[in-house]
C-alpha positions as CSV (number, residue, x, y, z in Angstrom):
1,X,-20.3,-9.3,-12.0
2,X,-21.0,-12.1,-9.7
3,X,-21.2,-12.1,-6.2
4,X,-19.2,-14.4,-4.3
5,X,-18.1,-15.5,-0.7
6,X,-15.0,-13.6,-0.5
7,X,-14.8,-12.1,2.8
8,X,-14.2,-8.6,3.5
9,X,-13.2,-6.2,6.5
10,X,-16.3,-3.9,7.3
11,X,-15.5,-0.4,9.5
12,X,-16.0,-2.0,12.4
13,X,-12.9,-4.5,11.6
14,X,-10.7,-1.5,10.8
15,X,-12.0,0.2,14.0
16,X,-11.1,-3.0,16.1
17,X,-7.3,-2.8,14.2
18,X,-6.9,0.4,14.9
19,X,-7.4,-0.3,19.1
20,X,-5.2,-3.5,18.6
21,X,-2.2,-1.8,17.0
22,X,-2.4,0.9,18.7
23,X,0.6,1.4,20.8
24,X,2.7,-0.5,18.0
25,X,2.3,1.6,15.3
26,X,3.0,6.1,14.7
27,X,0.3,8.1,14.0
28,X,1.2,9.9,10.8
29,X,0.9,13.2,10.1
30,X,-1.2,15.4,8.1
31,X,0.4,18.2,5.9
32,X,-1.5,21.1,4.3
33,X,-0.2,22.6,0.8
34,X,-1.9,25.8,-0.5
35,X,-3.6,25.9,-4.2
36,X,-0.5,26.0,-6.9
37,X,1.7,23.9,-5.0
38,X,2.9,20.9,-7.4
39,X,0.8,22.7,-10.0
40,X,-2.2,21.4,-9.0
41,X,-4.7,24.4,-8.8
42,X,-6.4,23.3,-5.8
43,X,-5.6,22.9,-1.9
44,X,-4.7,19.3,-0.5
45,X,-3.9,18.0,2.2
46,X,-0.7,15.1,2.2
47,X,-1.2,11.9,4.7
48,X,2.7,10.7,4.9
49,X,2.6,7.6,5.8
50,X,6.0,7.0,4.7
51,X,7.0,8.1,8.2
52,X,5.7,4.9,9.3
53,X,7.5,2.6,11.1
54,X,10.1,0.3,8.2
55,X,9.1,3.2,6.0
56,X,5.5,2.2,5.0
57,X,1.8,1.9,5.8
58,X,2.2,-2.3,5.6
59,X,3.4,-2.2,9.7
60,X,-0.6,-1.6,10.3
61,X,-1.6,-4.4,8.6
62,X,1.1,-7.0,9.6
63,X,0.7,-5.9,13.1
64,X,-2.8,-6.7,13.1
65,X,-2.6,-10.1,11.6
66,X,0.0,-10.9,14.0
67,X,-1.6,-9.9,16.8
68,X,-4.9,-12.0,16.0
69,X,-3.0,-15.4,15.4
70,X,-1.0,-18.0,17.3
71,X,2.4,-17.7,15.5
72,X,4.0,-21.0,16.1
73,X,7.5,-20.9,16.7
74,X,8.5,-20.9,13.3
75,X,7.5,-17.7,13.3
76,X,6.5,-15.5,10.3
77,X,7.5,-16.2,6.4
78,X,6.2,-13.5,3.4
79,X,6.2,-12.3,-0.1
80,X,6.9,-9.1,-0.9
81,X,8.7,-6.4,-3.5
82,X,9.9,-4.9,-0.5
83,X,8.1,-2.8,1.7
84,X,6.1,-5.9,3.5
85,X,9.4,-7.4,4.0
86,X,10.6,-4.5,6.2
87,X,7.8,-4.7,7.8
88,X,7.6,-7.8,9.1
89,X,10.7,-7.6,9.9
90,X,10.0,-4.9,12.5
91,X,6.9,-6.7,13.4
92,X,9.4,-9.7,14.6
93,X,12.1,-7.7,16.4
94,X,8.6,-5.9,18.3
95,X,6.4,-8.8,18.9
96,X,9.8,-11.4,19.0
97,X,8.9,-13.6,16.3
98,X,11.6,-15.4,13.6
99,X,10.9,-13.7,10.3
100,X,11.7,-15.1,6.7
101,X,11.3,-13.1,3.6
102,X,11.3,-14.2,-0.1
103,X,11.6,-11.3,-2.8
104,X,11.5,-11.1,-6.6
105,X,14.7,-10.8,-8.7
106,X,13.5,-7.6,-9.4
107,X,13.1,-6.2,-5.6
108,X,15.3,-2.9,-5.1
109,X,18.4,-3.3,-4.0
110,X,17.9,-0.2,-1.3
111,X,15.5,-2.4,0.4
112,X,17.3,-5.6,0.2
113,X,20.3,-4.3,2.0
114,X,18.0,-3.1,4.5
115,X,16.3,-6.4,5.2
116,X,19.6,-8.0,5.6
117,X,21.4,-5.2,7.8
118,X,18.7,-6.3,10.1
119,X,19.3,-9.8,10.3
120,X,16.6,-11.1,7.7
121,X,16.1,-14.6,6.4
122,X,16.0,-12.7,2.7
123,X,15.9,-15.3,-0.3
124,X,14.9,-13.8,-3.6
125,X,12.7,-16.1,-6.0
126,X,11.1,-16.0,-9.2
127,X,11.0,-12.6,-11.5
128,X,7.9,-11.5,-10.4
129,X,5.7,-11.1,-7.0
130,X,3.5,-13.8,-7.8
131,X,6.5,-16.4,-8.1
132,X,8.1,-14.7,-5.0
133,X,4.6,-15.6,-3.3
134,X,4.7,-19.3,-4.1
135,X,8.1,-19.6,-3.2
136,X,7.1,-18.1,0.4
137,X,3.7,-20.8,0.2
138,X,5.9,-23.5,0.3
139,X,8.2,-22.6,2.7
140,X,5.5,-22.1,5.2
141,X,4.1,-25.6,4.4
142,X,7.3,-26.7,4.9
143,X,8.1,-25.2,8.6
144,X,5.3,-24.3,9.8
145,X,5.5,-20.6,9.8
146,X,2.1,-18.4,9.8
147,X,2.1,-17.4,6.1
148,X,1.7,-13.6,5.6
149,X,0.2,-12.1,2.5
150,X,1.4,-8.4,1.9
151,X,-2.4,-7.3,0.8
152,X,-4.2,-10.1,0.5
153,X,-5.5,-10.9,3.9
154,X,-8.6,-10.1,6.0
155,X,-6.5,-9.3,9.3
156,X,-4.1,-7.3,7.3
157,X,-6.4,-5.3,5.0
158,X,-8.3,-3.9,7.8
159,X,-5.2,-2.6,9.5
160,X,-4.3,-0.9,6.8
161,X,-8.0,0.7,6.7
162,X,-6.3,2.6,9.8
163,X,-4.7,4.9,7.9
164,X,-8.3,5.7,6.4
165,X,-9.4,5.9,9.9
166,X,-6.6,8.2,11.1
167,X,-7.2,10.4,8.1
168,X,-10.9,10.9,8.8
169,X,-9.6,11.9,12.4
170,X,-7.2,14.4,11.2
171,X,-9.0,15.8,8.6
172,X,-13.0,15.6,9.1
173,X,-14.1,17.7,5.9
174,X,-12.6,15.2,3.6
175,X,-14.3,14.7,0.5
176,X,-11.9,12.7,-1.6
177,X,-8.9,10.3,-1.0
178,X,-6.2,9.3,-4.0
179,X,-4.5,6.5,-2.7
180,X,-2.0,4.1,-4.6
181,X,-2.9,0.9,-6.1
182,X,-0.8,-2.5,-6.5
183,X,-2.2,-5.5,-4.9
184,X,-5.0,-3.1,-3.4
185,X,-4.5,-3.4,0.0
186,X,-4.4,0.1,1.3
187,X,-7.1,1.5,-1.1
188,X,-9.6,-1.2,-0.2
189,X,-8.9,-1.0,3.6
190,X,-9.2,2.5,3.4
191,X,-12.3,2.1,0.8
192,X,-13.5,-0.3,3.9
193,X,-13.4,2.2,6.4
194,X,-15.1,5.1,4.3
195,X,-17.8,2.9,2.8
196,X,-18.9,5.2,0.6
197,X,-19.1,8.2,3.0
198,X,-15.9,9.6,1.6
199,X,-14.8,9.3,-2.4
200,X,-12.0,6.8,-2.4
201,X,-9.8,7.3,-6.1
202,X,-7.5,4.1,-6.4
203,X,-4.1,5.4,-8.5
204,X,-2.2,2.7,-10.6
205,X,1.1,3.0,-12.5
206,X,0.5,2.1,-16.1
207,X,2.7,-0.7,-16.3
208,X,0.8,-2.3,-13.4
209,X,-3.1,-1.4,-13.8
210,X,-4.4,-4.4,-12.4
211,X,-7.9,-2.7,-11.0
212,X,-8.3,-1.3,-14.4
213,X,-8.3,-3.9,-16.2
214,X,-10.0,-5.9,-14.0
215,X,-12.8,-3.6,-14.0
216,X,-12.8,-3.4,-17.5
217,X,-13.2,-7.5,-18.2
218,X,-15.4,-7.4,-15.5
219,X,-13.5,-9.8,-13.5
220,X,-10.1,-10.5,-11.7
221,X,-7.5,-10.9,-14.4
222,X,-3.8,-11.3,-14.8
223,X,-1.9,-8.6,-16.1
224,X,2.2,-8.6,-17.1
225,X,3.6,-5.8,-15.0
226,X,6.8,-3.9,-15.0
227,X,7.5,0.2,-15.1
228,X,9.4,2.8,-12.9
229,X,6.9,1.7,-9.4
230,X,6.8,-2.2,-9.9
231,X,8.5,-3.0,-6.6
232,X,5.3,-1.3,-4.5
233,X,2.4,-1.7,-7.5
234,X,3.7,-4.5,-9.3
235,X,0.9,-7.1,-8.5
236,X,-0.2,-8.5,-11.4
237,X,-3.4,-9.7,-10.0
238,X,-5.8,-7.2,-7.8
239,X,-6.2,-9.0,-4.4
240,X,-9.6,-10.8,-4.1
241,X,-10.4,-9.1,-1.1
242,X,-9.6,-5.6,-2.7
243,X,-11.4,-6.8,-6.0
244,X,-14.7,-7.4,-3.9
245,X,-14.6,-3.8,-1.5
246,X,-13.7,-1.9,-5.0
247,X,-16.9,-3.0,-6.6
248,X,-19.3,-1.0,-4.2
249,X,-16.5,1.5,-2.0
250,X,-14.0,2.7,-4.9
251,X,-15.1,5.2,-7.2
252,X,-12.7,5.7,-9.7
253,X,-9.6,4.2,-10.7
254,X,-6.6,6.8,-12.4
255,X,-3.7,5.2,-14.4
256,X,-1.3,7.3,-14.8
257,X,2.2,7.1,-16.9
258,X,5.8,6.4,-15.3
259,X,6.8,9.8,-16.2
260,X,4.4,11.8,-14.4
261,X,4.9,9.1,-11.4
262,X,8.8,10.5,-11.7
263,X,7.6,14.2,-12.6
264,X,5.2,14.0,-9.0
265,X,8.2,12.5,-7.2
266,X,10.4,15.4,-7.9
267,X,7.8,17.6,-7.1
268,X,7.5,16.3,-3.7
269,X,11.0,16.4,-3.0
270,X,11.6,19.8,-4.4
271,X,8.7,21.9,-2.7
272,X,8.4,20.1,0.7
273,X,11.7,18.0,0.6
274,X,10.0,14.5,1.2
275,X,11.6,11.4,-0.5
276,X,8.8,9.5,-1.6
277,X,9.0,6.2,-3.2
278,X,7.8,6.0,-7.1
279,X,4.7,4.3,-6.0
280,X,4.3,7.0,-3.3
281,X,3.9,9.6,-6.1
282,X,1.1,7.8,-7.8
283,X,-1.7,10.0,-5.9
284,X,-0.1,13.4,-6.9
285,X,0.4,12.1,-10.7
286,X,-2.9,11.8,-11.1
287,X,-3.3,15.5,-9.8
288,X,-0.5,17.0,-11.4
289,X,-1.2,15.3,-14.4
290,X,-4.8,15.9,-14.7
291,X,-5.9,12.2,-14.4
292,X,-7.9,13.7,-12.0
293,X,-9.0,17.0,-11.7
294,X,-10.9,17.7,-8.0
295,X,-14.1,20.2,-8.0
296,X,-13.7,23.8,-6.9
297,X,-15.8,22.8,-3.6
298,X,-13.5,19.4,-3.1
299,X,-11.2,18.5,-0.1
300,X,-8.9,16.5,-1.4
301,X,-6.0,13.8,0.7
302,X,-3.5,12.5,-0.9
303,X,-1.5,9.4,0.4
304,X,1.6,9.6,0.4
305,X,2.5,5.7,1.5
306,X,6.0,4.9,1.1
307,X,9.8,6.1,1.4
308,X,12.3,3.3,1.2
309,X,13.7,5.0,-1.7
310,X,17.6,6.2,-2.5
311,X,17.7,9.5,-2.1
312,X,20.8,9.6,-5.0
313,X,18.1,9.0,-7.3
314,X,16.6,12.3,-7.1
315,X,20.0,14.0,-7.6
């Protein structure tokens, strides 16, 4: 593996995100679960970011960006399966800014509804991200928007390191993070932030395992995505930035299958009642599945990142 001049966000860029959003953005809470709860024979403690602001961590990160830019007055334009929409969204309405967001055909229709019930510019394009994302390249060459990336940026991979940062606040014995994996975002800004001193355990879906098999050819590569979380984890290329922090700051990277995703989900709502999205769930599949398997002295978090999900579809 080469190295290369991609920049990345160090601590010290997630600690100077963290004092520029503050104010804009929740501090989540921490919940403790006792050994045997989900089936997983060991204690862990649950970061739910879900109760974010829009229902995500991606406010952090889009905050952040926002706030270190001139936005001209064509204001903001994005990409996203979903949850970077709603965030930007509530970005604008907070910081004033027009918002326009382009979405794949395959972008829930949960979240869809809610851009629009809001007001949003939403225009879906293309079947996947990565045709959504050109669609939202030219539109900002063509108005003049600031361009957004939902994980792909420097601003906005270091505000999502916060959550990493919170974590370490709320939880100082900490000896292993599983966080979700799509475009790589969250689990490189929280990888950032750590730097080694904590284990960082990125989780992918297996019909999106873009930092496994990038790690496995040894460089970026282009995967064909799809499964029961493609709408969060459905890049099907791990960010550059991401790709670069996961070579020295991620330790391990856990696929794990659609079913357990759904088995985990149901688990979650059925012992603590929390409606996490199927990308959400990725963390505890890997638990409850035995993808990974924490040591009797290990202190394990678990990110729980997302909940713009329909509750119907746990009935």
């Amino acid at each position: 593996m080469s190295v290369t001049d991609v920049p990345v966000p160090t601590s010290d860029d997630v600690a100077a995100a963290a004092d520029r959003i503050r104010g804009h953005v929740r501090r989540t809470p921490l919940v403790e679960v006792a050994s045997g709860t989900f089936g997983v024979g060991a204690p862990l403690v649950l970061k739910l970011e879900l109760l974010q602001h829009s229902g995500s961590f991606k406010p952090r990160g889009v905050f952040n960006r926002a706030l270190t830019q001139d936005v001209p007055s064509a204001g903001l334009v994005i990409a996203s399966g979903g949850n970077a929409a709603l965030a930007l969204l509530h970005v604008g309405e907070r910081l004033g800014h027009a918002v326009e967001v382009f979405v794949p055909e395959t972008a829930p229709a949960v979240k869809i509804a809610k851009l629009r019930r809001h007001g949003a510019r939403v225009h879906q394009a293309g079947r996947d991200f990565a045709e959504a994302v050109v669609a939202s390249e030219h539109r900002a060459a063509e108005t003049g928007a600031l361009l957004m990336h939902a994980y792909d940026q420097m601003e906005v991979v270091a505000g999502q390191g916060t959550v990493g940062l919170e974590l370490g606040k709320q939880c100082p014995d900490v000896d292993t993070v599983l966080v979700a994996c799509g475009g790589g975002g969250l689990a490189g800004g929280i990888a950032a932030w750590f730097d080694r001193r904590v284990r960082v355990v990125a989780v992918e879906a297996s019909g999106s395992p873009t930092l496994a098999a990038s790690r496995a050819a040894g460089e970026r590569v282009t995967i064909s995505v799809g499964g029961v979380a493609a709408d969060a984890l459905g890049a099907s290329r791990i960010g550059a930035i991401a790709w670069e922090i996961a070579r020295r700051a991620i330790d391990e990277v856990v696929v794990v299958p659609g079913e357990a995703i759904l088995d985990a989900r149901r688990r979650l709502w059925d012992e603590l009642r929390i409606c996490a999205e199927p990308g959400a769930a990725a963390p505890l599949a890997a638990l409850v599945g035995g993808g990974y398997v924490p040591e009797a002295y290990e202190r394990v978090a678990v990110i729980v990142c997302g909940g713009n999900s329909d509750p119907a579809s746990l009935s």
